[in-house]
VOMARLO-488076 format. One record per residue (C-alpha): chain; x, y, z; residue number from 1. Coordinates in nm, 2 decimals, decimal comma. Layout:
N
rec c=A	px=X	py=Y	pz=Z	k=NUM
...
// end
This chain:
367
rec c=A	px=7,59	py=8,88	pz=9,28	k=1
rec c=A	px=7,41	py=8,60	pz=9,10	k=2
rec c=A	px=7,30	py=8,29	pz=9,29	k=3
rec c=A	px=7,49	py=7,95	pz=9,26	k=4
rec c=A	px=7,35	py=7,65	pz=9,34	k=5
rec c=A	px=7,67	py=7,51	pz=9,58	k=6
rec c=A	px=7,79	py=7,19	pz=9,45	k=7
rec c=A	px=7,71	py=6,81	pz=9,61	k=8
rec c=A	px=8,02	py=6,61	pz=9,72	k=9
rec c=A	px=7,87	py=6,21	pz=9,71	k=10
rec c=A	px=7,97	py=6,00	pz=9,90	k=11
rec c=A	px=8,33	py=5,80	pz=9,90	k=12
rec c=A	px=8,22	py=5,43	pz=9,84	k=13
rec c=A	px=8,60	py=5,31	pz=9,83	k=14
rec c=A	px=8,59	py=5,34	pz=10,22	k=15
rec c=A	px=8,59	py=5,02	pz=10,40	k=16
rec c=A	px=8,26	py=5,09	pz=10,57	k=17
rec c=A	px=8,07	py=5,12	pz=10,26	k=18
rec c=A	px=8,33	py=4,90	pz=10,06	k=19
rec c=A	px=8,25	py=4,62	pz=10,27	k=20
rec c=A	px=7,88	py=4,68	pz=10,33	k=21
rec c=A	px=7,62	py=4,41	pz=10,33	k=22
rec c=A	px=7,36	py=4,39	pz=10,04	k=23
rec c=A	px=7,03	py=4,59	pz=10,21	k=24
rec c=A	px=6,78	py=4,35	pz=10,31	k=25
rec c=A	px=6,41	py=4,37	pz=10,19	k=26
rec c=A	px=6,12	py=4,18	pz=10,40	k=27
rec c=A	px=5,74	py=4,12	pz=10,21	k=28
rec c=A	px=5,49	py=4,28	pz=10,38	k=29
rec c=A	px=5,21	py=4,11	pz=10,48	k=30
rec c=A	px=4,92	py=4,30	pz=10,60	k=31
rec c=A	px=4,83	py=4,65	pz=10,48	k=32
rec c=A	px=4,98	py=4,97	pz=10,63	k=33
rec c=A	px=5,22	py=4,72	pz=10,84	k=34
rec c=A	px=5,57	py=4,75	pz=10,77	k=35
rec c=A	px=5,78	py=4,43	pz=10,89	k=36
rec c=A	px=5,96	py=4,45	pz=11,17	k=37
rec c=A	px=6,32	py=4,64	pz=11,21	k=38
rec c=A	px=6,19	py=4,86	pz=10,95	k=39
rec c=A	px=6,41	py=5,16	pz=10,82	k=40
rec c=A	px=6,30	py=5,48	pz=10,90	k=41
rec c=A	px=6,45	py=5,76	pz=10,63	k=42
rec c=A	px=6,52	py=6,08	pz=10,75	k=43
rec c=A	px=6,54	py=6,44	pz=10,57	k=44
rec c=A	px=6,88	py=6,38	pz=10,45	k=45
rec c=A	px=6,99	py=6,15	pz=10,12	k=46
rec c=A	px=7,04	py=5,80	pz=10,19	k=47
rec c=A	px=7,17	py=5,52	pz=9,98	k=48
rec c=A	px=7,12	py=5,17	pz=9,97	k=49
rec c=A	px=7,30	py=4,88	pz=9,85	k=50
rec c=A	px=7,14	py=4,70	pz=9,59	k=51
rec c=A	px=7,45	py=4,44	pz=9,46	k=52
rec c=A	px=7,80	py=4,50	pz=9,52	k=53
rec c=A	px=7,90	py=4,78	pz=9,30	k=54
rec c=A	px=7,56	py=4,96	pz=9,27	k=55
rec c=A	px=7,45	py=5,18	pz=9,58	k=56
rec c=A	px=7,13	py=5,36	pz=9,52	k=57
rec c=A	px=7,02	py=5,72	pz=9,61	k=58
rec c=A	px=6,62	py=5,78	pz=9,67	k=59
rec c=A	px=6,54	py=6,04	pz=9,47	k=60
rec c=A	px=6,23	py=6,12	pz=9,60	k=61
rec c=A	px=6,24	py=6,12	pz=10,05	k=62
rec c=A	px=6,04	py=6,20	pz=10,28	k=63
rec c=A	px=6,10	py=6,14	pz=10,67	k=64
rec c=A	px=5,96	py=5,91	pz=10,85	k=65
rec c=A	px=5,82	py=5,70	pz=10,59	k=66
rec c=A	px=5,99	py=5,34	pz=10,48	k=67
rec c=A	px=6,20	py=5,23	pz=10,19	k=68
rec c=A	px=5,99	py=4,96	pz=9,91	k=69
rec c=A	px=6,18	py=4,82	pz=9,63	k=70
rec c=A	px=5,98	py=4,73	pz=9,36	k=71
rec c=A	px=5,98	py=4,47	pz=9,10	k=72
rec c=A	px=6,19	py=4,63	pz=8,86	k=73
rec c=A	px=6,45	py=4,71	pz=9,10	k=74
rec c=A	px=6,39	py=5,09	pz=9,19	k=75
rec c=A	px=6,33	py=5,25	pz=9,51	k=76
rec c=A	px=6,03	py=5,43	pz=9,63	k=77
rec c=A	px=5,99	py=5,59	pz=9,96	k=78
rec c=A	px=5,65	py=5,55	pz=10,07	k=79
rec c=A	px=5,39	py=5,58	pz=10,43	k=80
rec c=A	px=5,30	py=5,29	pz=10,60	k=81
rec c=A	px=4,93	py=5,36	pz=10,54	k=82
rec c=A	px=5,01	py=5,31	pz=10,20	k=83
rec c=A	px=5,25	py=4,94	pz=10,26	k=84
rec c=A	px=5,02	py=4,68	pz=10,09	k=85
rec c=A	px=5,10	py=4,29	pz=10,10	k=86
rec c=A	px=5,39	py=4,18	pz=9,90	k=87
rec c=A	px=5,57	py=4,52	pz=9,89	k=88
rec c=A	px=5,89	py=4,49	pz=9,96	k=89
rec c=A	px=6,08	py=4,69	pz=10,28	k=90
rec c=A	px=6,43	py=4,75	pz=10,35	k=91
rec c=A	px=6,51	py=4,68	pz=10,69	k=92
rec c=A	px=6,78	py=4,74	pz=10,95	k=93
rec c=A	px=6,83	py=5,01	pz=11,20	k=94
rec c=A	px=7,23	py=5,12	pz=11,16	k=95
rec c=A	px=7,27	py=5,43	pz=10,90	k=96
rec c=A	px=7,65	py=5,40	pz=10,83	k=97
rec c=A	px=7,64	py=5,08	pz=10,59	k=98
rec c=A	px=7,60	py=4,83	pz=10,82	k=99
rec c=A	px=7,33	py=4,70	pz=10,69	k=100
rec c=A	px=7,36	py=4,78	pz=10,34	k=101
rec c=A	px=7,24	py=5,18	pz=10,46	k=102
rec c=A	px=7,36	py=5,48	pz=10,44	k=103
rec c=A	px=7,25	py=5,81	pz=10,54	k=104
rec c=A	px=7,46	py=6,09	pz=10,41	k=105
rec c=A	px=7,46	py=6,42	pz=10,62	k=106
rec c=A	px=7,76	py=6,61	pz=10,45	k=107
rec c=A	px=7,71	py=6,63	pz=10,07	k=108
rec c=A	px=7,62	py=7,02	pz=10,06	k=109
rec c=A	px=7,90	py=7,11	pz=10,34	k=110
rec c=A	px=8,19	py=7,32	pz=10,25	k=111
rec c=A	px=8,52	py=7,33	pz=10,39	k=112
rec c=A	px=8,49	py=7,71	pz=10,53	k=113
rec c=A	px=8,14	py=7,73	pz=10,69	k=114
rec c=A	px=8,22	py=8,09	pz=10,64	k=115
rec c=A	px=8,13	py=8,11	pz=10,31	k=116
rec c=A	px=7,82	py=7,89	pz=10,30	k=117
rec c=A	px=7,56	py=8,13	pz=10,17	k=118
rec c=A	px=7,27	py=7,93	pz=10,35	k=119
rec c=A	px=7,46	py=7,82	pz=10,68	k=120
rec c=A	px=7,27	py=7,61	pz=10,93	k=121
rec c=A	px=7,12	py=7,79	pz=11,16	k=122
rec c=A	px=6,97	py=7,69	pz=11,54	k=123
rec c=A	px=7,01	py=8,01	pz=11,75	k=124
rec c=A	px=6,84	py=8,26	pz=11,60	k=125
rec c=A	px=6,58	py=8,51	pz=11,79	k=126
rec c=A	px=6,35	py=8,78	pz=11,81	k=127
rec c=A	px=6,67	py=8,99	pz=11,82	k=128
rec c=A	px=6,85	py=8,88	pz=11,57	k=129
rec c=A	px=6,96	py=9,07	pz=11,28	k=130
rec c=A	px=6,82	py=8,96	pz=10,97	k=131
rec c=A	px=6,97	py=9,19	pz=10,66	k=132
rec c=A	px=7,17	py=8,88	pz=10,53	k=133
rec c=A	px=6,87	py=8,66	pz=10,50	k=134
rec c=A	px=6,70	py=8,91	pz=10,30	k=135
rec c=A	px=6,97	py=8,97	pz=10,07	k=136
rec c=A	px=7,03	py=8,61	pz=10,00	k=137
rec c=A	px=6,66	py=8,53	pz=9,96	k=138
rec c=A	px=6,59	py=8,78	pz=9,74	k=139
rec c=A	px=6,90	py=8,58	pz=9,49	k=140
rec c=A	px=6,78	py=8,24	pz=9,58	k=141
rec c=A	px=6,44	py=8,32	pz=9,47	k=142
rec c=A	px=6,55	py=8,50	pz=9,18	k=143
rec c=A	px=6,69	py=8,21	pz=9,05	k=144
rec c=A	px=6,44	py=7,94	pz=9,18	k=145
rec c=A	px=6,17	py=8,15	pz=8,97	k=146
rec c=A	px=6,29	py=7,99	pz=8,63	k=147
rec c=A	px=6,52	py=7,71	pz=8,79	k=148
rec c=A	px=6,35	py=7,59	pz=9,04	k=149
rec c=A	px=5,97	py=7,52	pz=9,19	k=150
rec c=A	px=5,90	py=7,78	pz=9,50	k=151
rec c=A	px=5,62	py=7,61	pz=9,74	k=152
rec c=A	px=5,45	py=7,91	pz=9,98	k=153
rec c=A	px=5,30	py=7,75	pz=10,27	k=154
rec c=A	px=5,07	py=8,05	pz=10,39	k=155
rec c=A	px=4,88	py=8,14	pz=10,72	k=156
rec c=A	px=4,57	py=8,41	pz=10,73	k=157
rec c=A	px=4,79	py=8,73	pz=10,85	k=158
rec c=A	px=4,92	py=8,69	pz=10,50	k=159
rec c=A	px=4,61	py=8,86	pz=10,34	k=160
rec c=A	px=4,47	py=9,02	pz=10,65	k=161
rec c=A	px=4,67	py=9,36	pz=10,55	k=162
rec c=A	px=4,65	py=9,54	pz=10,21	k=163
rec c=A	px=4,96	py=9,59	pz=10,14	k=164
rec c=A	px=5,05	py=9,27	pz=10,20	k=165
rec c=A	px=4,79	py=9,05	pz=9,98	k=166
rec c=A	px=4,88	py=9,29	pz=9,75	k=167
rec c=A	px=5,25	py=9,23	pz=9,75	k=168
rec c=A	px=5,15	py=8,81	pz=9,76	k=169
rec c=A	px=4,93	py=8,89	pz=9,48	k=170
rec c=A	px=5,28	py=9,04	pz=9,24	k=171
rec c=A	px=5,51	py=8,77	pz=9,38	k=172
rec c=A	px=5,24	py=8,48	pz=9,21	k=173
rec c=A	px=5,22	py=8,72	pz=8,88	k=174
rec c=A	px=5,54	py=8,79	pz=8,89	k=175
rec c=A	px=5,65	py=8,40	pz=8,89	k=176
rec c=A	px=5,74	py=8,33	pz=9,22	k=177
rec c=A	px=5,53	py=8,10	pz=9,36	k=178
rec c=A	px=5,49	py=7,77	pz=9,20	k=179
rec c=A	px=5,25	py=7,65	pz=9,46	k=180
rec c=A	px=5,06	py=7,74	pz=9,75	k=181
rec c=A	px=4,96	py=7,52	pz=10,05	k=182
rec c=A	px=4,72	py=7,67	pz=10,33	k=183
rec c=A	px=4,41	py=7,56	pz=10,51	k=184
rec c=A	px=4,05	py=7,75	pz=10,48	k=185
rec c=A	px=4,12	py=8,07	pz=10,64	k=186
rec c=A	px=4,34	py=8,18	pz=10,40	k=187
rec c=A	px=4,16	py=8,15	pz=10,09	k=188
rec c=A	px=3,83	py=8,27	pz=10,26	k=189
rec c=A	px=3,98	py=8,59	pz=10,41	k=190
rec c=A	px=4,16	py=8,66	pz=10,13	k=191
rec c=A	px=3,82	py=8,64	pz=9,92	k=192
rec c=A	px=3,65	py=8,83	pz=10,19	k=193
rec c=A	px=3,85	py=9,06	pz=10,06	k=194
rec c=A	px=3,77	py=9,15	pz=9,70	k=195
rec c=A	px=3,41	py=9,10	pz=9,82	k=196
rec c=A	px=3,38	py=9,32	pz=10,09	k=197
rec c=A	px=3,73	py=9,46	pz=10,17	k=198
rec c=A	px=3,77	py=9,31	pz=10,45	k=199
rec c=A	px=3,96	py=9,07	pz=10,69	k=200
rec c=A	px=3,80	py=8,90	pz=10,96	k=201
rec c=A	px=3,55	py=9,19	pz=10,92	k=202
rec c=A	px=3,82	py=9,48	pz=11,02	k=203
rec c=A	px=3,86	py=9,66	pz=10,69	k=204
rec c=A	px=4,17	py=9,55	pz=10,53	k=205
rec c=A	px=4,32	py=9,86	pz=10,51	k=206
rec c=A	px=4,25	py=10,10	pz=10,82	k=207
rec c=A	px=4,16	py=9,75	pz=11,04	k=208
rec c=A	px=3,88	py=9,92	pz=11,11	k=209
rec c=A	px=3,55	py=9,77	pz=11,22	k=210
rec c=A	px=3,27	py=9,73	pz=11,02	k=211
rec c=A	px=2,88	py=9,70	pz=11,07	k=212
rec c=A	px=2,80	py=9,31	pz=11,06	k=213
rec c=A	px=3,18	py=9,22	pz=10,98	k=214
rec c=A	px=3,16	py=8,89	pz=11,11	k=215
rec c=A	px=2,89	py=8,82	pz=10,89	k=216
rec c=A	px=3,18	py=8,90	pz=10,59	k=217
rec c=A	px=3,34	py=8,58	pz=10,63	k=218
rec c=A	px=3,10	py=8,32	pz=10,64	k=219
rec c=A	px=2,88	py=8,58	pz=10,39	k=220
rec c=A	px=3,18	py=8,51	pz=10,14	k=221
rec c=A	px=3,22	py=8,14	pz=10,18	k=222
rec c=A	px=2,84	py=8,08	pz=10,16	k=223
rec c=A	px=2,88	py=8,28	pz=9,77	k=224
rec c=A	px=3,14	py=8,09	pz=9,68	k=225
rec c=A	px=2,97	py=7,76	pz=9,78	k=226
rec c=A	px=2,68	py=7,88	pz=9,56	k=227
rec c=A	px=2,86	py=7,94	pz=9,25	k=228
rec c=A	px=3,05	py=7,59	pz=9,34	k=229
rec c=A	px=3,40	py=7,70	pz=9,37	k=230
rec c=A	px=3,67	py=7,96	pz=9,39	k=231
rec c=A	px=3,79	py=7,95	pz=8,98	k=232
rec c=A	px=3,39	py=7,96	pz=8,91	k=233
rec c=A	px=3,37	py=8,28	pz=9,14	k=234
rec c=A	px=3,69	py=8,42	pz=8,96	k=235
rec c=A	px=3,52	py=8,37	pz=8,61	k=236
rec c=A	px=3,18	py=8,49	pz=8,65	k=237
rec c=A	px=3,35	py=8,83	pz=8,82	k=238
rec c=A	px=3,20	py=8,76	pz=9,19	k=239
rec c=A	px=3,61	py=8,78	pz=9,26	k=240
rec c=A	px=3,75	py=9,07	pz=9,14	k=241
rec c=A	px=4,14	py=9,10	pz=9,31	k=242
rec c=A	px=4,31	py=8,91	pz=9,53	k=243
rec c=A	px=4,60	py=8,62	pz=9,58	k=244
rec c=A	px=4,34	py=8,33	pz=9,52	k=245
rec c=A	px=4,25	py=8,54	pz=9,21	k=246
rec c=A	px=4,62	py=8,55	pz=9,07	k=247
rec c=A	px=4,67	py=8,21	pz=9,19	k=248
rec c=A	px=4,37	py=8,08	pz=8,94	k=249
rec c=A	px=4,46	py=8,30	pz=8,65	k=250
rec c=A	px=4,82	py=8,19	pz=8,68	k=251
rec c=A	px=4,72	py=7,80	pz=8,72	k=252
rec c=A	px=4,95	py=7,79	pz=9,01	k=253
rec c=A	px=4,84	py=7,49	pz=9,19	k=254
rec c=A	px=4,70	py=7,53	pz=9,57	k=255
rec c=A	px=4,57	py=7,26	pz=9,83	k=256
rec c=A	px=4,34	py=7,40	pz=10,13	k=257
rec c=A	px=4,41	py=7,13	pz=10,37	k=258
rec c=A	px=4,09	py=7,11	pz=10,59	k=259
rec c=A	px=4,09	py=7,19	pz=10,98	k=260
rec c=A	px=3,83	py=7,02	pz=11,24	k=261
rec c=A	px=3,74	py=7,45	pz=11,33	k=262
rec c=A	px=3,68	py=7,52	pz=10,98	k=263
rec c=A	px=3,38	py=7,75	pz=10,90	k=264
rec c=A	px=3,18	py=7,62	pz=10,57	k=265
rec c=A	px=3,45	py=7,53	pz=10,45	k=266
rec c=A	px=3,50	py=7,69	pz=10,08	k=267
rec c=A	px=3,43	py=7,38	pz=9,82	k=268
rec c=A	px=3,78	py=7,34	pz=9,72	k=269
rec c=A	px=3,90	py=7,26	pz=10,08	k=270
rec c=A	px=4,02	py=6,91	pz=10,15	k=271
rec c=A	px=3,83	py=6,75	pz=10,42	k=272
rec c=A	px=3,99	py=6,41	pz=10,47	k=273
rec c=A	px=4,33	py=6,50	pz=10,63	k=274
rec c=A	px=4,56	py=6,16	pz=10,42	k=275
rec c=A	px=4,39	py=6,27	pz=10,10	k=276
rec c=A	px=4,49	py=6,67	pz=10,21	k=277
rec c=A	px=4,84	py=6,52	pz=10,28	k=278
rec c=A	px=4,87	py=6,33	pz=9,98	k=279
rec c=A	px=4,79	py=6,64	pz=9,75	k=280
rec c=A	px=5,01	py=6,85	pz=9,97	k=281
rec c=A	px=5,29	py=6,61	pz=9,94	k=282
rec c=A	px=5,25	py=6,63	pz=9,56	k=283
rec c=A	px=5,40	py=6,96	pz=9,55	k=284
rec c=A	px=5,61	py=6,94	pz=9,83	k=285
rec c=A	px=5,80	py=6,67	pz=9,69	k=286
rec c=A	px=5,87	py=6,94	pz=9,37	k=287
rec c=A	px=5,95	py=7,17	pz=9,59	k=288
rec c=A	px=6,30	py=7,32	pz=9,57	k=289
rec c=A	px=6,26	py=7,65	pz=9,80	k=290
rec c=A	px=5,97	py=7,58	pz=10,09	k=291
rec c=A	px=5,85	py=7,93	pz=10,21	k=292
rec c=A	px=5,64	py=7,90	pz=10,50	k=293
rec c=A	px=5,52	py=8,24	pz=10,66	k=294
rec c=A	px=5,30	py=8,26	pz=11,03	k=295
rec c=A	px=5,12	py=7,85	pz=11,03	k=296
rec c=A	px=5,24	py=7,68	pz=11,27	k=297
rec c=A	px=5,12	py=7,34	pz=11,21	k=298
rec c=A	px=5,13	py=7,37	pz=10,81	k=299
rec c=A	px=5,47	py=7,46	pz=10,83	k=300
rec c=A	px=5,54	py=7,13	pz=11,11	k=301
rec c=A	px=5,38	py=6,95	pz=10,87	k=302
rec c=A	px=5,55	py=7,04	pz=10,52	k=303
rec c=A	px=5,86	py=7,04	pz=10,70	k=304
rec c=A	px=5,78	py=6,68	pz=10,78	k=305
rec c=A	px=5,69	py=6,62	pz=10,39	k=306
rec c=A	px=6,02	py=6,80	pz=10,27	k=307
rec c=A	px=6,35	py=6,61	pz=10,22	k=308
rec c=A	px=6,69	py=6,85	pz=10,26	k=309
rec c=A	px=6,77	py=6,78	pz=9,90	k=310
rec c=A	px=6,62	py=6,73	pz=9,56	k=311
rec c=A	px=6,76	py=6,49	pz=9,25	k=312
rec c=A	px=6,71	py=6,62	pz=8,92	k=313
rec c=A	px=6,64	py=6,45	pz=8,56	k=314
rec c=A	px=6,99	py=6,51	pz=8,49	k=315
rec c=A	px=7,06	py=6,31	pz=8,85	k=316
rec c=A	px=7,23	py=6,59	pz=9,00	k=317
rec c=A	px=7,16	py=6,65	pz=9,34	k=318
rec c=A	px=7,09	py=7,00	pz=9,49	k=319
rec c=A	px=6,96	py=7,12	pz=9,82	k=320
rec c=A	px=6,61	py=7,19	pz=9,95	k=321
rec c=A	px=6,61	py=7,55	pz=10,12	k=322
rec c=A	px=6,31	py=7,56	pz=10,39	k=323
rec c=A	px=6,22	py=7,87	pz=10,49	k=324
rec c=A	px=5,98	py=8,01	pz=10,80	k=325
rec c=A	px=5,89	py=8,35	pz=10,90	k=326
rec c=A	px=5,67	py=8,38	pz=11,23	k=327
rec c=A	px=5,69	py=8,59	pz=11,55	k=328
rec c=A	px=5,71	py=8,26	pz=11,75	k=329
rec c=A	px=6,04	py=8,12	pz=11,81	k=330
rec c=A	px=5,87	py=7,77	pz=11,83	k=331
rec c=A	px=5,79	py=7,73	pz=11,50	k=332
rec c=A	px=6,21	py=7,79	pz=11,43	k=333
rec c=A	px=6,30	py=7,54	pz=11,65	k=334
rec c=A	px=6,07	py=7,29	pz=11,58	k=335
rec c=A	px=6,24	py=7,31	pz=11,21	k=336
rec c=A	px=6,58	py=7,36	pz=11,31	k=337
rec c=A	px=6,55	py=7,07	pz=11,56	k=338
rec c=A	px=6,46	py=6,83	pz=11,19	k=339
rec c=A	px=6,83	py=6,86	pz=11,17	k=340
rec c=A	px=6,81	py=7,06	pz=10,86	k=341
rec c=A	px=7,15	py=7,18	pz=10,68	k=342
rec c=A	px=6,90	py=7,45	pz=10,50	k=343
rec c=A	px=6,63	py=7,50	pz=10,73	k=344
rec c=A	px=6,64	py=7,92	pz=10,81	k=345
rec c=A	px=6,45	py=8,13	pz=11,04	k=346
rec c=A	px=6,34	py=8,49	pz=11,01	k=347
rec c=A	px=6,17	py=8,61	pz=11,31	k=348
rec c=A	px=5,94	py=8,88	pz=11,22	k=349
rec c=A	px=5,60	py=9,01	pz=11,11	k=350
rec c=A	px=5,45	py=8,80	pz=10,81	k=351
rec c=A	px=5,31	py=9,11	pz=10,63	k=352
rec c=A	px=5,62	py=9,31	pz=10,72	k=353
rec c=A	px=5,83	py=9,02	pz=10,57	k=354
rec c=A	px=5,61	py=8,96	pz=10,23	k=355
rec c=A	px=5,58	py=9,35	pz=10,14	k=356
rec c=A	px=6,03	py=9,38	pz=10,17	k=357
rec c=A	px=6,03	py=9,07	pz=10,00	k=358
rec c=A	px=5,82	py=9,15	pz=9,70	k=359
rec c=A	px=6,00	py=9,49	pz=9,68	k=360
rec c=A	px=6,36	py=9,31	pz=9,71	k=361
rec c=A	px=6,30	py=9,08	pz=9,46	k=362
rec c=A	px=6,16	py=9,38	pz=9,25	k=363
rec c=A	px=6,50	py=9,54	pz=9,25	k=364
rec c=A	px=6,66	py=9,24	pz=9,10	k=365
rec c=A	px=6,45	py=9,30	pz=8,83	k=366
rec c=A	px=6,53	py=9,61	pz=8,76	k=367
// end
């Protein structure tokens, strides 16, 4: 079975609602970060305004919780209030079915027998459900996103703190996979702590068994990686030798390490300022076609919060954004299935469990 992208079904603008919609308003900003007042608030979903009578507007770039500036030549950009500077131009009104020239559209991707929906929407799932489906479609999805698409990994430490499992990351970013990576200190440093000194956390990777001075590994890799001045320098002079930060540098797929207020060193690369982290993050989110995020809590909240539930293409069609997240906790799936995402899933499971049947699923397609 070969995956298909299901089609979008736009919006009816012959109705009377939208027919007889209002021309969206715009209001000047006047003082920086400070939107004007009755702002409109975008959500996840695609949303058109009206810009003259016969021409509503898509954005093809969202985000939630941001706000809506037109700009001079008469495109739309959706943009953070830090970033609102005097003069911009904001789209106000607070109704989202045309009233005031607004429309948020909740049913393009939605089929007439739910049935048949390969991604359905999802809001119940737990630690008992059964999950074989979810593999099987993931495994097409990604097969296709690997040349069609742009696959973000949003990736929490357990990912590398078992062998088999940093090694099975390691062949999905050779094997084309990931088209970038999003995680926060711990993940690159463990996973470097690896090829130094094969360890995690100083357990050995493989047996978890506990070495003399382990917690020395750690903050014993970061401190050689701040001395050669970064993790590509440590790649190239052979001080890292395996590993998915390895792969990730000699396959140029981009990565932000979005800094923490615990972080130990941190490792150069890491992003200390948290807007400039979000910014760079949000550069590859807002690419992102398939968001996988595996056992991060917050990271995951937080590209969730970046990610839109639909991408436009150069060709303008429109296609969904499918959000995955695999963790033990069941608060990470509801916090993302409460975004009111059509194509947010849940698999509830072990991280390293999940990555090792992935990489051997997708494998198979190969094959």
């Amino acid at each position: 079975m070969n995956f298909k992208l299901p089609d979008f079904y736009p919006p009816d603008f012959n109705k009377a609602n939208l027919k007889n919609a209002p021309i969206a308003r715009f209001e000047e900003v006047i003082k920086p970060g400070v939107a004007p007042d009755n702002f409109h608030a975008t959500s996840i979903f695609p949303e058109y305004l009206k810009l003259a009578s016969d021409n509503w507007t898509l954005l093809t770039e969202s985000r939630m919780d941001c706000v809506v500036v037109k700009k001079s030549d008469n495109t739309l950009e959706v943009r953070e209030f830090r970033s609102l500077m005097p003069g911009d131009m904001v789209a106000v009104g607070r109704t989202e079915r045309g009233e005031d020239g607004i429309f948020v559209y909740t049913e393009g991707f939605k089929v007439p027998d739910e049935s048949e929906e390969l991604f359905a929407f999802r809001t119940q799932v737990t630690r008992e459900s059964s999950f074989s489906i979810d593999y099987d479609q993931l495994y097409q999805l990604l097969d296709y996103e690997r040349k069609n698409g742009f696959v973000v990994w949003v990736l929490g430490p357990a990912v590398v703190f078992d062998a088999d499992a940093r090694e099975a990351m390691v062949d999905l970013v050779d094997k084309g996979y990931v088209h970038a990576l999003l995680a926060g200190n711990a993940l690159a440093t463990h996973d470097l702590e690896g090829s130094v000194f094969s360890t995690a956390l100083g357990l050995e990777i493989y047996s978890k068994k506990s070495v003399h001075l382990g917690h020395y590994h750690h903050l014993e890799t970061i401190n050689k990686i701040r001395r050669v001045g970064s993790i590509e320098k440590a790649v190239e002079t052979g001080l890292i030798t395996d590993g998915l930060m390895k792969k990730a540098v000699e396959k140029k797929v981009p990565f932000v390490l979005a800094g923490s207020i615990r972080d130990d060193g941190p490792l150069p690369e890491v992003v200390a300022d948290v807007y400039q982290a979000q910014d760079k993050m949000r550069s590859l989110v807002r690419k992102g076609t398939t968001i996988m995020t595996l056992a991060t809590q917050l990271h995951t909240i937080a590209t969730g919060n970046m990610a839109p539930s639909y991408q436009v293409d150069k060709k303008g069609q429109v296609r969904p954004v499918y959000l995955y997240n695999v963790d033990m906790s069941e608060f990470a799936a509801s916090k993302l299935a409460n975004r009111g995402s059509l194509s947010a899933s849940a698999i509830l499971t072990n991280v390293q469990d999940f990555v090792v049947t992935v990489a051997r699923g997708v494998a198979k397609l190969r094959k």
